[in-house]
C-alpha positions in Angstrom: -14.8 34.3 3.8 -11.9 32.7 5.1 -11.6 29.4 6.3 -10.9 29.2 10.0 -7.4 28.3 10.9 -6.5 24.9 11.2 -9.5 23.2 9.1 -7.9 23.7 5.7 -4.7 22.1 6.4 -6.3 19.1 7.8 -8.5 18.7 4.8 -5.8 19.7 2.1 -3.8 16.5 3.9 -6.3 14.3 3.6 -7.6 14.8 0.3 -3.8 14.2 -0.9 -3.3 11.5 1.7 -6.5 9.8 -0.9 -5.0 10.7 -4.3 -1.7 9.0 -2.9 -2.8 5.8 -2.1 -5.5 6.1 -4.9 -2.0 6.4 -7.2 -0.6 3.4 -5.3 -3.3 1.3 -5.5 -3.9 1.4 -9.1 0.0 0.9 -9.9 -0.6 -1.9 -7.8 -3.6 -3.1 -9.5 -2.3 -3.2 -13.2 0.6 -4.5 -12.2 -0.3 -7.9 -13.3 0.1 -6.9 -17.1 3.5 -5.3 -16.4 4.9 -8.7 -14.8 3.2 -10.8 -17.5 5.2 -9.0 -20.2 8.2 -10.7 -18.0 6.7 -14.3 -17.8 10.0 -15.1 -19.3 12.2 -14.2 -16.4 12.0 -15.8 -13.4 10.2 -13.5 -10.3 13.6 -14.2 -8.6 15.4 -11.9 -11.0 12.3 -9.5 -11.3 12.5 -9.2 -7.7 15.7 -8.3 -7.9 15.8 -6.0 -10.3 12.7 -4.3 -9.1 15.0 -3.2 -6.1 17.8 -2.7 -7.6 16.4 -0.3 -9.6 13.9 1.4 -6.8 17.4 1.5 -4.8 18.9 3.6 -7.2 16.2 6.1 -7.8 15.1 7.3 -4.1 18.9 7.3 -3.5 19.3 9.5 -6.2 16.7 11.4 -5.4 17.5 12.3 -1.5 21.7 12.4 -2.7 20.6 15.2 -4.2 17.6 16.8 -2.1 17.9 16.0 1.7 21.4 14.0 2.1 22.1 15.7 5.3 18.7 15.0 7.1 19.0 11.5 5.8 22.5 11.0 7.2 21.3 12.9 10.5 18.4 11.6 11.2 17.1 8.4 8.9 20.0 6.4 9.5 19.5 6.7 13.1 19.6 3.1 14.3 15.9 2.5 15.9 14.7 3.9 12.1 17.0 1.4 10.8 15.7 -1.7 12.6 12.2 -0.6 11.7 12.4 -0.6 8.1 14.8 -3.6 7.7 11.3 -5.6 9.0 9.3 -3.9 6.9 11.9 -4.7 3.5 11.9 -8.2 4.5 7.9 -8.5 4.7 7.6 -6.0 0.9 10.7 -8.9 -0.4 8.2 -11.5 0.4 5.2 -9.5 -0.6 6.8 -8.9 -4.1 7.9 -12.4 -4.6 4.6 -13.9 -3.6 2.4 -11.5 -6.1 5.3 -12.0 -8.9 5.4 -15.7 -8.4 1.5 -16.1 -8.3 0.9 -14.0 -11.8 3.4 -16.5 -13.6 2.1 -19.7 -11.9 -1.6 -18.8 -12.6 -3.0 -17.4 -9.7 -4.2 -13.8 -10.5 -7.3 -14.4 -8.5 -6.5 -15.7 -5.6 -4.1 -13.0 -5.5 -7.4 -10.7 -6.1 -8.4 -12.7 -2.9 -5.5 -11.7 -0.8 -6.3 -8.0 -2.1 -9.5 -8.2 -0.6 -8.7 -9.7 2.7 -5.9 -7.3 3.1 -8.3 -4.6 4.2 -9.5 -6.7 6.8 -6.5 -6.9 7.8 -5.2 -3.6 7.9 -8.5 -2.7 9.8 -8.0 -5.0 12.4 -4.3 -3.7 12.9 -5.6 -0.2 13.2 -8.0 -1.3 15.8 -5.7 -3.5 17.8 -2.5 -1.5 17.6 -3.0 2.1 16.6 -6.5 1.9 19.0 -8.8 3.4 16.1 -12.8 3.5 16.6 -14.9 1.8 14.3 -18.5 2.6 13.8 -21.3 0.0 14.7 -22.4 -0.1 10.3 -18.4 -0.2 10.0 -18.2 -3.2 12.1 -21.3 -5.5 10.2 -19.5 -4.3 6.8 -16.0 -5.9 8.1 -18.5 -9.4 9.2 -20.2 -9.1 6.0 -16.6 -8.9 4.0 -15.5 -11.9 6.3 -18.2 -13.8 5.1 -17.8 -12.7 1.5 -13.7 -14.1 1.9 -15.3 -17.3 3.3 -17.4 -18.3 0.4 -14.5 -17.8 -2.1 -12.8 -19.5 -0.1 -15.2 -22.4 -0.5 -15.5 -22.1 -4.1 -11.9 -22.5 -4.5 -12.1 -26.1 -2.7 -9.0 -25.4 -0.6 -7.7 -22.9 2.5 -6.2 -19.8 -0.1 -2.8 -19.6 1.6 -1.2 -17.8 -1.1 -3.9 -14.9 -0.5 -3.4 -14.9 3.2 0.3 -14.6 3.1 0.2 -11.6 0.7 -2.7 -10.0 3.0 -0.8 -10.8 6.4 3.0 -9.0 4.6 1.1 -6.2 3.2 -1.0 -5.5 6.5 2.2 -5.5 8.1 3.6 -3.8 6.3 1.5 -1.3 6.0 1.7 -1.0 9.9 5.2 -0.8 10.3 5.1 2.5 7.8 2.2 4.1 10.0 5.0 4.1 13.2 7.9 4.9 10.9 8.8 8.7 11.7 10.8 9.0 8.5 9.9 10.6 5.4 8.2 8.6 2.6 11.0 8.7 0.4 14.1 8.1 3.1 11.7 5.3 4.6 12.3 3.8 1.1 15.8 4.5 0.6 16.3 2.2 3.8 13.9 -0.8 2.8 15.7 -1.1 -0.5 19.1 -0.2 0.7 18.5 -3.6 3.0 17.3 -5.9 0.7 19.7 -4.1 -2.1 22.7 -6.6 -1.3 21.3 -9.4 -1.6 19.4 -8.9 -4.6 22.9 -7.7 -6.2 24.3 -10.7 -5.2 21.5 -13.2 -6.6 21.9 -11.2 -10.0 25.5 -12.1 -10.1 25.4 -15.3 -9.5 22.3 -15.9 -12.2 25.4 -14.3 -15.0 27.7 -16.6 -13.3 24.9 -19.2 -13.7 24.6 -18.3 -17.4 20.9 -17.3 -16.4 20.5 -14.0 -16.1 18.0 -11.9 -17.9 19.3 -8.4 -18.2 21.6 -7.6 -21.0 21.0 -11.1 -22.7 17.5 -10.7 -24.1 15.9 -7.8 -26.2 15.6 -3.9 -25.7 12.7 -4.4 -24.3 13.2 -6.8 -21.7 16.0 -4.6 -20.7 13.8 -1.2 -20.5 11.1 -3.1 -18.8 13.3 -4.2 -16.1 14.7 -1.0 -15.3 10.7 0.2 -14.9 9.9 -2.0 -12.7 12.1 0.1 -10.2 10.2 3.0 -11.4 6.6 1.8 -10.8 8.0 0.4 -7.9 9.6 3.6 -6.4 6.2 5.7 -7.0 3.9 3.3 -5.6 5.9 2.8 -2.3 6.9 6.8 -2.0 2.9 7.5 -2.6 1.9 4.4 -0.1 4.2 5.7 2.6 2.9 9.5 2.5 -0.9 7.9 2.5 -0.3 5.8 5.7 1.5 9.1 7.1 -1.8 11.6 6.3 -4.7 9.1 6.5 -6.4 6.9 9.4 -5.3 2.7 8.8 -8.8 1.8 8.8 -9.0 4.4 5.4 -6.1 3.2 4.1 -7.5 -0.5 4.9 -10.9 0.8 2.7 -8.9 2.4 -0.3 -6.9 -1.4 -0.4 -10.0 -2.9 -2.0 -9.2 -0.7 -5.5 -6.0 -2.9 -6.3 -8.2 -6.5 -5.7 -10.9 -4.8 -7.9 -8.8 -3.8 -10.8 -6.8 -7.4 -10.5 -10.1 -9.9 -10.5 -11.2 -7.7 -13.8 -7.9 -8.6 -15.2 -8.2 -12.3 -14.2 -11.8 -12.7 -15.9 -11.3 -10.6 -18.8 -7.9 -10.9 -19.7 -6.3 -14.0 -18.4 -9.6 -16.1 -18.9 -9.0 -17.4 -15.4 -12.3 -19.5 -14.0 -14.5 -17.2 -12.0 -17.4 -19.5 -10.7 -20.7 -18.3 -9.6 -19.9 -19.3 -5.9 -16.9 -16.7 -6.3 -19.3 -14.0 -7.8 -21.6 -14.3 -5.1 -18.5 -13.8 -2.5 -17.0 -11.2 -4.0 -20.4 -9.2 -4.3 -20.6 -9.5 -0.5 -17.1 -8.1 -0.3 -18.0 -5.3 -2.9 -21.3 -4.6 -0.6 -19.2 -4.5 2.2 -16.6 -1.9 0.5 -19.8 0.1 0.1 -20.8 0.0 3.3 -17.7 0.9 5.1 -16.7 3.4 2.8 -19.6 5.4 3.4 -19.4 5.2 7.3 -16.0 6.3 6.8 -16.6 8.9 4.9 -19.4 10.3 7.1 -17.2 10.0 10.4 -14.7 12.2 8.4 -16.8 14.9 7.6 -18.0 14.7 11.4 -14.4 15.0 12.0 -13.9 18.2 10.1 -16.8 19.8 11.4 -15.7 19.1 15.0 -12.1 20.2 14.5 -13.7 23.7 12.4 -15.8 24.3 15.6 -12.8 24.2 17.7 -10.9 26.5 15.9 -13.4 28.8 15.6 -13.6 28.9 19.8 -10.5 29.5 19.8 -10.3 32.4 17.4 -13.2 33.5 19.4 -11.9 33.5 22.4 -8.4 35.0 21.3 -10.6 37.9 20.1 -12.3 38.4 23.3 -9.0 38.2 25.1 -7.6 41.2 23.0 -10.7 43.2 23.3 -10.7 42.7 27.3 -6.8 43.4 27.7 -7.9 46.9 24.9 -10.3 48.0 28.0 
């Protein structure tokens, strides 16, 4: 039997809205061995390089794909303003996460992971005006309470995880109002910071510093695939924020934490106390939790929107039969 027009499409979305940021997410989440492979170059450079290289991909790409919408549309100057924001806050974001792998700080990175969601929930009840259920609302207090015990266990206020939470979320935000496709929305954020980051690379040669060129094959290959990881995550980000709710998106975040704190226990040996255990079991519970109220007021979504459709098939139907008579 066929489906009733207007359900399918709506599901199809979603379901590749989910694989997209589940893609993103996980880049995201091993990312940490990637950069430690690079503990020899300074995040600076990394940085740097990272959108450099992005920059030259999604150029690439759209040159050759959609140059004439870009040029028509994209570079329109609202669309520019937009994402020149949101480059500045994915700089920092980089920086911060590049900076905190080399210095140590995998989990409290894992931290700012975690409160991300929060985060990104909050923005997409405050700004985009989403509902949230009354289970999804003692899940969010129950991962605010989790965040507060780590918090404790680490002895001091976890700025470094707030900062990456509060770019990302923002982030995030600013590419749920952007109207431009994924990949010209990246050609833009790079494009801005691109400059700059050409212009730091020179003067590390000039310096005597720089990294690229001067080190081994590998070093070289590796920094050219940062641009790579970096160009699929972001492309696949952008098209999740664009086909999901936030507060989804916001839910999905907690795979990248999840992936890192394994990495910090298991392979960096970083300390994991039993205060931190107990906080970030209250965080898993609340992932739990919130994932399966979302998950139940998407299927009452469907359901609602295949109802519709069907009245209005059925009452097309009775419209042709009374205008037959």
């Amino acid at each position: 039997m066929r489906a009733p027009l207007g359900t399918c499409p709506v599901a199809t979305m979603s379901c590749y809205g989910v694989l997209a940021a589940v893609l993103a997410y996980s880049i995201w989440g091993l990312s940490a061995l990637y950069w430690s492979l690079l503990a020899h170059v300074k995040p600076e450079q990394l940085v740097s390089h990272r959108i450099v290289w992005c920059f030259v991909i999604v150029l690439s790409i759209v040159a050759a794909t959609q140059w004439k919408s870009f040029r028509s549309y994209a570079l329109l100057w609202p669309n520019i303003r937009l994402h020149a924001m949101a480059a500045t806050l994915l700089a920092t974001n980089w920086w911060l996460f590049v900076w905190s792998v080399h210095a140590g700080y995998v989990v409290q990175a894992c931290l700012g992971g975690y409160i991300l969601p929060l985060v990104t929930v909050l923005l997409g009840v405050v700004v985009m005006g989403e509902r949230l259920r009354k289970w999804q609302i003692v899940a969010i207090c129950l991962a605010g309470i989790g965040v507060l015990v780590i918090s404790i266990g680490f002895g001091v206020i976890p700025w470094l995880s707030f900062a990456l939470a509060l770019t990302d979320g923002a982030y995030g935000l600013i590419k749920k109002k952007s109207t431009v496709a994924s990949i010209e929305g990246v050609v833009i954020e790079t494009g801005t910071l691109v400059l700059p980051a050409v212009g730091y690379l020179v003067f590390a040669e000039v310096q005597g510093v720089g990294a690229y060129g001067h080190g081994t094959v590998v070093t070289n290959v590796l920094l050219m695939g940062g641009g790579v990881l970096a160009t699929t995550s972001l492309i696949s980000f952008a098209y999740a924020v664009h086909h999901m709710p936030l507060t989804l998106v916001g839910v999905l975040r907690y795979i990248t934490p999840t992936i890192q704190v394994f990495l910090a226990v298991y392979v960096y040996r970083e300390p994991f106390t039993p205060v931190n255990i107990v906080g970030f079991v209250l965080l898993w519970a609340a992932l739990i939790l919130f994932t399966s109220q979302s998950y139940f007021k998407h299927q009452e979504q469907l359901k609602e929107e295949a109802h519709s459709s069907l009245l209005a098939i059925a009452s097309m139907e009775e419209a042709v039969v009374h205008k037959a008579t």
